[in-house]
GUKOL-890741 format. One record per residue (C-alpha): residue number from 1; residue in one letter; x, y, z. Coordinates in nm, 2 decimals. Example, Ala and Ser with C-alpha at 12.3 -4.5 7.8 and 13.67 -1.06 7.14 Angstrom:
2
1  A  1.23  -0.45  0.78;
2  S  1.37  -0.11  0.71;
This chain:
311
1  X  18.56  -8.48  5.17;
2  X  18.80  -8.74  5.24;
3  X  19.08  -8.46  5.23;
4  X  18.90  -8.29  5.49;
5  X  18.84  -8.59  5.73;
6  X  19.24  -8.64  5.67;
7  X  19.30  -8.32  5.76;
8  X  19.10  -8.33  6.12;
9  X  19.29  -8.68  6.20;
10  X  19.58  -8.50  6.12;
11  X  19.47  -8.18  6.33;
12  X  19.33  -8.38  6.65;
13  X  19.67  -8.64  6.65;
14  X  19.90  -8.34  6.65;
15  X  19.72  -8.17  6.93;
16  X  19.71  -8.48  7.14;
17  X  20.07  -8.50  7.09;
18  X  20.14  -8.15  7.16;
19  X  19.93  -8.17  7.42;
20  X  20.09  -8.47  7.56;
21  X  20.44  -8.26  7.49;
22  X  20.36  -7.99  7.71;
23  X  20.21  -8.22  7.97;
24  X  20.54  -8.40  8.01;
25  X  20.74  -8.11  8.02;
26  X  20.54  -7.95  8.29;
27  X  20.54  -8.30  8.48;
28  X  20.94  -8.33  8.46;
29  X  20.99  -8.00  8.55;
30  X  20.75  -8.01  8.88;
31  X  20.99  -8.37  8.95;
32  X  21.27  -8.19  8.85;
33  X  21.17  -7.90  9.17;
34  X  21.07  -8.19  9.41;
35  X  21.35  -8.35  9.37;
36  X  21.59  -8.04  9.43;
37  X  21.32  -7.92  9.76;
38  X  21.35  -8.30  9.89;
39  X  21.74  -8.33  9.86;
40  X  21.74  -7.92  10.02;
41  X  21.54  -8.03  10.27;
42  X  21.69  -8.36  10.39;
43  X  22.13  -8.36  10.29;
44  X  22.26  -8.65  10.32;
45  X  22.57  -8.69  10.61;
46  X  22.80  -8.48  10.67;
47  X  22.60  -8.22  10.72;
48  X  22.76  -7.88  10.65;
49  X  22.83  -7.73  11.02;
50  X  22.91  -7.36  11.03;
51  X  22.96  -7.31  11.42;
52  X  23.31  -7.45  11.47;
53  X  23.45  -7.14  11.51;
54  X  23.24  -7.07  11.77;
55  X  23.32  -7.32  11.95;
56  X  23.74  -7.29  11.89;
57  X  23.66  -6.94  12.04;
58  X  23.46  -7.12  12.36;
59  X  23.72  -7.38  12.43;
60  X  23.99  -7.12  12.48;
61  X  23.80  -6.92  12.70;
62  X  23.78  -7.23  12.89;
63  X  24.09  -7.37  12.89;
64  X  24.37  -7.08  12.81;
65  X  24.49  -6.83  13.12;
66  X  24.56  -7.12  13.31;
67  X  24.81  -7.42  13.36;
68  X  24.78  -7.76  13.17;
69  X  24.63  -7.88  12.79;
70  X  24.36  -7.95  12.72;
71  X  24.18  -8.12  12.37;
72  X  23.84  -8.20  12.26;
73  X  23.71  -8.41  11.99;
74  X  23.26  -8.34  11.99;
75  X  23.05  -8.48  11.72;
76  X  22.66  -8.47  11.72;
77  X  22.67  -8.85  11.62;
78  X  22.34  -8.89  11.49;
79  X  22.32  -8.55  11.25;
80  X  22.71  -8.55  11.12;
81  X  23.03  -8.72  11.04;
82  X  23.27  -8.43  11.06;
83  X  23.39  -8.36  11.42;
84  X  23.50  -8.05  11.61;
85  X  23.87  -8.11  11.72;
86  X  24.06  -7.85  11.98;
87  X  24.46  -7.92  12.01;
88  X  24.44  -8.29  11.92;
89  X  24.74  -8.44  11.95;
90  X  24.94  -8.73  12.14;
91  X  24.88  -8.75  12.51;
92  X  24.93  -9.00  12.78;
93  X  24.66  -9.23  12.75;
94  X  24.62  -9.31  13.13;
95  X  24.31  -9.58  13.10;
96  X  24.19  -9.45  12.76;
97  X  24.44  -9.73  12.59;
98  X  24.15  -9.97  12.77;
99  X  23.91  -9.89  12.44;
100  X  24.13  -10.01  12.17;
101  X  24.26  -10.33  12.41;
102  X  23.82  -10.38  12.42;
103  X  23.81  -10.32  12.05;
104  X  24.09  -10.58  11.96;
105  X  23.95  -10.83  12.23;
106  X  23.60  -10.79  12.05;
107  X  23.77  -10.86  11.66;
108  X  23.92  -11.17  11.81;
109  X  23.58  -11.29  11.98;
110  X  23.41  -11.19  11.63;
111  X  23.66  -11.36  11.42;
112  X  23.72  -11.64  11.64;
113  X  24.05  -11.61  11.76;
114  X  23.94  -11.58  12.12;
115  X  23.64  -11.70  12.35;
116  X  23.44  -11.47  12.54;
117  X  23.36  -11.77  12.80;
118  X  23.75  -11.89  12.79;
119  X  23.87  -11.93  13.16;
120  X  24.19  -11.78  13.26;
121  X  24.31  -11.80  13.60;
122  X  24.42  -11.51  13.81;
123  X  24.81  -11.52  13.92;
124  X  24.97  -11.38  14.23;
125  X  25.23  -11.23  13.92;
126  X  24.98  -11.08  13.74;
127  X  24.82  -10.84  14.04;
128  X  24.93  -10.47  14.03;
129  X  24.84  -10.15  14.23;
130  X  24.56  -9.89  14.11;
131  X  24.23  -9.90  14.01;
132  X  24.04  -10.26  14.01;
133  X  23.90  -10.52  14.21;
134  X  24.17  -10.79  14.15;
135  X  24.39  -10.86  14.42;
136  X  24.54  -11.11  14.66;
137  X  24.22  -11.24  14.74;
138  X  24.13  -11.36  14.39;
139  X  24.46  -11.56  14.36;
140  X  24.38  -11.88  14.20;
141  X  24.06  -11.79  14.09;
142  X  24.00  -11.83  13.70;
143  X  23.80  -11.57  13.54;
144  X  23.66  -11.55  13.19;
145  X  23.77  -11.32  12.91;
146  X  23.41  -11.21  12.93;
147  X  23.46  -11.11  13.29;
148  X  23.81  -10.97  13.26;
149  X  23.68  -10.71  13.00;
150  X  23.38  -10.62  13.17;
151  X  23.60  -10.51  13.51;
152  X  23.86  -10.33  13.27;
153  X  23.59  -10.07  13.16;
154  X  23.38  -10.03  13.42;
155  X  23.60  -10.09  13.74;
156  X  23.93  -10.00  13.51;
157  X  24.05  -10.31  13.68;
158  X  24.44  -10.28  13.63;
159  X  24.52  -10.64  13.68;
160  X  24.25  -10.78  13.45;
161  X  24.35  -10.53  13.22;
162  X  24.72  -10.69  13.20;
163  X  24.58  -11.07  13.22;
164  X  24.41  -10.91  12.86;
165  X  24.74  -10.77  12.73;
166  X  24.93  -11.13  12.75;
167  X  24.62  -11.31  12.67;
168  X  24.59  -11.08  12.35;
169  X  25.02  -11.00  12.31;
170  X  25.11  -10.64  12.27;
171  X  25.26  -10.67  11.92;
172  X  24.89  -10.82  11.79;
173  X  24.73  -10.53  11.98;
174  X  24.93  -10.25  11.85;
175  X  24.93  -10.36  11.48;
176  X  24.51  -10.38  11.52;
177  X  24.54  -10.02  11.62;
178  X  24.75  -9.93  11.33;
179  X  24.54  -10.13  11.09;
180  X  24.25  -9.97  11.17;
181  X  24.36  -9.57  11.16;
182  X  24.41  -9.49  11.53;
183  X  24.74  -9.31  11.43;
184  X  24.84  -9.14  11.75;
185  X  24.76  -9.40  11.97;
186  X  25.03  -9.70  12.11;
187  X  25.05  -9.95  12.38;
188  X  25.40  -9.92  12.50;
189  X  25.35  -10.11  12.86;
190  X  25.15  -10.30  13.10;
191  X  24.95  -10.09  13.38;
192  X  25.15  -9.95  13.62;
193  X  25.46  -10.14  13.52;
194  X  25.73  -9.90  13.38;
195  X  25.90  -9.96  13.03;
196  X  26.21  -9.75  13.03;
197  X  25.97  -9.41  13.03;
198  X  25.80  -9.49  12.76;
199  X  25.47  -9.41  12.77;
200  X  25.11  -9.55  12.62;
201  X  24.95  -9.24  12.38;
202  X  24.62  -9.19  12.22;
203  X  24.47  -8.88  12.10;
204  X  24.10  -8.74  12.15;
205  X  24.04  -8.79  11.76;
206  X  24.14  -9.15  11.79;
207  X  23.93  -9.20  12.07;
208  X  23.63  -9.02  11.95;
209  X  23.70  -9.22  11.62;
210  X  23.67  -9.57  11.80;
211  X  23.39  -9.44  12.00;
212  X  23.19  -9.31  11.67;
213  X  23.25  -9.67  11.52;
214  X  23.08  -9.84  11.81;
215  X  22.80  -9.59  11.82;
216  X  22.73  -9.66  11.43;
217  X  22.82  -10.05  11.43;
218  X  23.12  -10.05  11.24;
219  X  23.37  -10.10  11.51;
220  X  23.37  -10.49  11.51;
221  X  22.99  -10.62  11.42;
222  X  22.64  -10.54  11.61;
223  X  22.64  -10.78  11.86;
224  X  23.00  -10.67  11.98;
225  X  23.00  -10.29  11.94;
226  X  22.66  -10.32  12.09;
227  X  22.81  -10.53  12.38;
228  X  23.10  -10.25  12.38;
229  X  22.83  -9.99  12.46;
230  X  22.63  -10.18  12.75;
231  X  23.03  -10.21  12.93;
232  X  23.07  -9.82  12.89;
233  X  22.72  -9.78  13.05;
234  X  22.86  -9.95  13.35;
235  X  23.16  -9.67  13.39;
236  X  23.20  -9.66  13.79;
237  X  23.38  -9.36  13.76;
238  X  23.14  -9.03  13.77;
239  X  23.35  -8.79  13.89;
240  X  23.30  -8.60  13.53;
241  X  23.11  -8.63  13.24;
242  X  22.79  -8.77  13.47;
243  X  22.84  -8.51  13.77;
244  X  22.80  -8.25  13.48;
245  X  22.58  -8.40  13.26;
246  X  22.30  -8.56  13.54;
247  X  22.03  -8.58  13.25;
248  X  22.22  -8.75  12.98;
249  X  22.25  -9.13  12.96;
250  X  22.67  -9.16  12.91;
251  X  22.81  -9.48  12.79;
252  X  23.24  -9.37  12.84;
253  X  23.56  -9.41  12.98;
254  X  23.80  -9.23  13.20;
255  X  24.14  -9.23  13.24;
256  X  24.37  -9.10  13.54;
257  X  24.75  -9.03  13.60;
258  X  24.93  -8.77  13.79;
259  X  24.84  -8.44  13.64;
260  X  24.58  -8.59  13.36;
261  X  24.23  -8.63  13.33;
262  X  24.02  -8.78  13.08;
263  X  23.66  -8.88  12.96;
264  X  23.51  -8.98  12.64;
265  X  23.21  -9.13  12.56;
266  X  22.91  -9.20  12.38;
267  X  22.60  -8.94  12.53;
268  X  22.22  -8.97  12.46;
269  X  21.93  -8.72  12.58;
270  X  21.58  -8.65  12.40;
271  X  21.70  -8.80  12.05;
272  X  22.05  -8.63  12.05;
273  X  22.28  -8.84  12.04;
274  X  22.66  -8.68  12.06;
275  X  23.01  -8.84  12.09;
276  X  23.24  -8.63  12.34;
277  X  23.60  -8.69  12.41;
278  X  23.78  -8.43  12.67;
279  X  24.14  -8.49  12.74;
280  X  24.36  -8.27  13.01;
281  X  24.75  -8.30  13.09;
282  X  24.97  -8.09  13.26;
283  X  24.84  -7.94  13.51;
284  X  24.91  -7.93  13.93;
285  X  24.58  -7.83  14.05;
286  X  24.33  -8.11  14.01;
287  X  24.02  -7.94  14.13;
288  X  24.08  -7.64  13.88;
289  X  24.13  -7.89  13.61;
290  X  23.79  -8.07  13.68;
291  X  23.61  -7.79  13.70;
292  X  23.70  -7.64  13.34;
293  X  23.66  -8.02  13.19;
294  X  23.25  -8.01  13.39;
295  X  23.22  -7.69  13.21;
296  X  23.32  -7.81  12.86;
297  X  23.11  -8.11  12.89;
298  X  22.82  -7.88  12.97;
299  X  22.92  -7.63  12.68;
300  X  22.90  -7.87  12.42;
301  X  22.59  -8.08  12.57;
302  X  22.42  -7.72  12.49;
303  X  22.58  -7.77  12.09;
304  X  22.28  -8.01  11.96;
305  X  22.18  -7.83  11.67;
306  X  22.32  -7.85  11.32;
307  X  22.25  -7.56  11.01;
308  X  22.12  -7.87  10.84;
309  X  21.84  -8.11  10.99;
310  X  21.91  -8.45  11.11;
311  X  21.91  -8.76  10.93;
């Protein structure tokens, strides 16, 4: 009798444990499936993107058969980290070298180098033609760095911008744009003051790459990248990306010399949110020009959708 009562314990125990066995199993392997559906379902950036051929294709319909070069750098900022580029390369930077003279003004402010309220008054020496506000009026008159930046990016004040290169010193702005990755990009001279035909350079990728920074925070810090984005929202010129784009809310820059055109910026619409950069030398017929760059900025405005979903 006592055998037999052993040999039930024994019985029940293993089933239990079988039992429990087979329970497990069936609960790692339904974990095991969730785990695989969830990470299928939500990848982690950078997304895989499988239309950037499509797109090569598009851009040289648009800009090949006719005079000039052109180059594109297009990110959907919110849903990737790898960026369509088309011809990137060194070009004149017109007032795109503006962004990285911002970005090294910000670090300074951030690390304490330099005071965003600081006072620095306006000389008769330091007024030049072109874009701005500055001129023989405001001799005299001390403005803030604060101030100074704010009329470089939205009024591309030329004057203000070269008060910001002495203030900052060309060498100390040119080695923060090397430390930080923005290989073809250099600050060779003042605004519209000749340095033995050298010119200043930047690229659409480095310009999309300091534009991507301050769209994610990791330009400078919050507070300045975020600052950085509100001066770019104040762009007076709206000759391109905004004539084309009337819907989208477009924190950018332009830039302007003789036979060059160029926007980049930071774009938002209905929870897209996209980093363009469009960049055009070369080229004698400035209407043609601006029409194929309104074209392109409406082409890829369209490119909002990934093969994987957003994060």
């Amino acid at each position: 009798m006592k055998f037999k009562n052993i040999l039930v314990a024994f019985l029940v125990l293993g089933g239990i444990e079988c039992a429990g066995l087979l329970g497990y199993t069936f609960w790692a392997e339904m974990h095991d499936k969730r785990i695989v559906h969830e990470a299928q379902a939500e990848p982690s950036l950078p997304v895989t993107v499988s239309d950037h051929a499509a797109m090569k294709s598009r851009s040289d319909v648009l800009f090949q058969g006719g005079e000039g070069d052109y180059a594109v750098y297009f990110l959907r900022a919110n849903a990737e980290q790898q960026p369509f580029l088309y011809n990137s390369q060194p070009m004149q930077s017109a007032s795109m070298i503006k962004l990285f003279i911002l970005a090294k003004a910000m670090q300074d402010i951030h690390d304490g180098r330099l005071s965003y309220e600081a006072q620095v008054p306006v000389k008769e020496s330091d007024l030049v033609d072109g874009a701005g506000i500055l001129n023989i009026y405001h001799v005299g008159e001390t403005r803030s760095i604060g101030n100074l930046l704010n009329i470089m990016i939205t009024e591309s004040d030329n004057t203000a911008t070269n008060i910001l290169i002495e203030q900052l010193g060309m060498e100390a702005i040119n080695a923060y744009i090397q430390k930080h990755g923005y290989a073809d990009t250099i600050l060779q001279h003042k605004m519209m003051i000749a340095n033995g035909g050298l010119s200043n350079l930047t690229s659409v990728k480095d310009v999309g790459t300091l534009l991507f920074r301050i769209y994610r925070r990791e330009c400078v810090g919050a507070k300045e990248d975020a600052l950085m984005e509100d001066m770019l929202l104040g762009q007076k010129d709206r000759e391109c990306f905004p004539t084309a784009l009337g819907d989208w809310k477009i924190a950018h820059k332009t830039g302007e010399i003789t036979g060059s055109y160029h926007d980049g910026g930071i774009l938002h619409r209905d929870g897209e949110d996209l980093i363009l950069v469009l960049m055009s030398t070369q080229w004698r017929d400035r209407a043609n020009a601006m029409m194929r760059l309104r074209q392109a900025a409406q082409y890829f405005a369209l490119q909002t959708k990934t093969t994987g979903s957003k994060k």
